[in-house]
C-alpha angles and dihedrals in degrees: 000000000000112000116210123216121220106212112218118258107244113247105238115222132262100248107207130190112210122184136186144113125333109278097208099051106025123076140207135054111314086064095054089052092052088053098057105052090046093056102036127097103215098096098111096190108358136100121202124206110191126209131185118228099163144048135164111255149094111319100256091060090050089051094054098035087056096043090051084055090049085049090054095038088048090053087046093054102042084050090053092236092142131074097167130008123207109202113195114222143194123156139284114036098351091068088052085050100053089039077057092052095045097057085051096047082040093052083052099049088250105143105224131218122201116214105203118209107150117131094186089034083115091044090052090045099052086051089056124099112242088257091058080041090056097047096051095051089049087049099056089043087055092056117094083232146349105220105199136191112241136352087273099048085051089056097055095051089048093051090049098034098021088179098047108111102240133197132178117210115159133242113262148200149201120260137214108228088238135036109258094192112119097170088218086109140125108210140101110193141201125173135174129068110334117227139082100307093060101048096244093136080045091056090048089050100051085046092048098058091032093054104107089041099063118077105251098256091057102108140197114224109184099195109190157082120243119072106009098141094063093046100053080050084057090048109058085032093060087037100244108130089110096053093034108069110173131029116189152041117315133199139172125355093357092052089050084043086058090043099053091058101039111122087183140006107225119198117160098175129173105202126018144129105216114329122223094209083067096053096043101050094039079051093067090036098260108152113238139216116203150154117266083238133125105343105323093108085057082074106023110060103194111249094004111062096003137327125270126205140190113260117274096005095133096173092059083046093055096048097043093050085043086053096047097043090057097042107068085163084053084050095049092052096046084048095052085045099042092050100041081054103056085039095055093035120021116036127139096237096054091040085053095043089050087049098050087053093050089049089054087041099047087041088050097049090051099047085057096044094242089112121093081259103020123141090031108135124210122270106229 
């Protein structure tokens, strides 16, 4: 008797169109995000195919710079090159553009996921008229699914939009297979965009009365774009060029070079969703500062992993840098627990392998007409 083999049909890829802003010109955490998803390996059967819809210049750029995407995305989808897009979204005009690039992946029968990012969303939509309200909750109702960022962040896009399919899955990272942190380190660091909303004056403030209280090789590294003009101004008006060492957005070597020496991460922020700058310092086992906003307080458990603090309270700030700054054993147990906690809940690989599930799951749902847009077929 001849037994014949089947061979096993080969799986073909997901083939998933992701857009956002540039990721060579444009900062802050959305980017990073991009870019991690785009480098790792973890993708077990996807493809991503990145476009840009969005860079920081005069209008008219933007405008062109938009209408070009809309031009690629266009030629992907007549050649029938996407099964799913993930559009990532903030406020303002990048949610009118991705409503833009729905309509079009809809038109097509492509199912769309927004990716919400956006840390003054809430702020842009209370500014809105109840038409543009109405449209943006419709908007977010229209989309297969609104991925968000945290349980809080889910609640507010259900308040504004109550029929949106929502899900929260959390920002990751990827994680070195052992903690670097040593604790013998100078710097206190804070990265991200630099300004109000973030808590940088905040920050100055809590160094400049600190000052003579911190031994002379502890170090300030402001690591950001944003309002760096008006820091370094701060900075010569509260007399702390000699404590602040660096001003200004980092990259590369210069950024790891930041990240070896940091004793503690500060981030004193007033409005976010889930920063980047956190994951990625509690990642490498810097001990973090940071508001009990957002959800923020979902990765930083006050006393145990950081300490968390209420907006603007720049007593409880001071205290809490002066206490971390003298306790290297304090900073050694936040470090073990910081980075235990990024490495149980927020890596890169177990983030990859949840969204390849939700794509399977939201083109599924769309091919048997049980998604928000399912059953539509393309118009050729």
């Amino acid at each position: 008797m001849i037994i014949q083999r089947q061979r096993k049909k080969k799986r073909r890829k997901i083939r998933l169109l992701m857009a956002g802003s540039d990721l060579n010109t444009v900062k802050g955490g959305m980017v990073s995000v991009s870019r991690n998803y785009l480098r790792t390996k973890h993708w077990k059967r996807t493809e991503v195919f990145y476009v840009a819809t969005h860079r920081e210049s005069s209008g008219p750029v933007k405008l062109g710079i938009f209408a070009a995407a809309y031009i690629r995305i266009l030629i992907c989808l007549l050649r029938k090159r996407a099964d799913i897009a993930l559009l990532n979204v903030s406020e303002r005009g990048s949610v009118y553009r991705k409503a833009l690039l729905m309509k079009l992946c809809h038109f097509f029968g492509v199912p769309v996921i927004f990716h919400h990012h956006g840390a003054e969303f809430n702020d842009f939509y209370g500014t809105l008229s109840e038409k543009k309200k109405k449209y943006i909750q419709k908007v977010l109702t229209e989309a297969d699914l609104n991925i968000v960022l945290s349980r809080s962040q889910e609640k507010d896009i259900l308040e504004k939009a109550p029929k949106a399919r929502v899900q929260f899955l959390y920002n990751s990272i990827e994680t070195e297979e052992e903690n670097p942190y040593s604790g013998d380190t100078c710097y206190i660091l804070t990265m991200g965009r630099l300004g109000e909303r973030k808590g940088t004056y905040d920050l100055l403030e809590a160094l400049r009365d600190l000052d003579s209280s911190l031994p002379d090789s502890v170090k300030a590294a402001l690591c950001g774009d944003g309002e760096t003009e008006e820091v370094k101004a701060l900075v010569e008006q509260y007399g702390l060029k000699h404590r602040v060492c660096h001003v200004g957005w980092t990259d590369g070597k210069e950024k790891e070079e930041f990240l070896k020496k940091a004793m503690l991460h500060v981030l004193p922020s007033y409005r976010e969703v889930l920063p980047m700058s956190i994951l990625e310092t509690m990642a490498r086992g810097i001990p973090n500062i940071s508001t009990n906003i957002s959800s923020i307080p979902e990765v930083i458990e006050d006393g145990v992993n950081g300490f968390l603090i209420t907006p603007g309270d720049t007593s409880l700030l001071k205290e809490r840098i002066l206490q971390l700054v003298s306790d290297q054993e304090l900073r050694m147990e936040f470090s073990r627990e910081a980075y235990r906690t990024i490495k149980e809940k927020f890596s890169l690989r177990q983030n990859v392998s949840t969204m390849e599930h939700i794509l399977l799951k939201v083109i599924k749902e769309a091919k048997t007409g049980k998604g928000r847009n399912g059953g539509r077929k393309a118009r050729r």
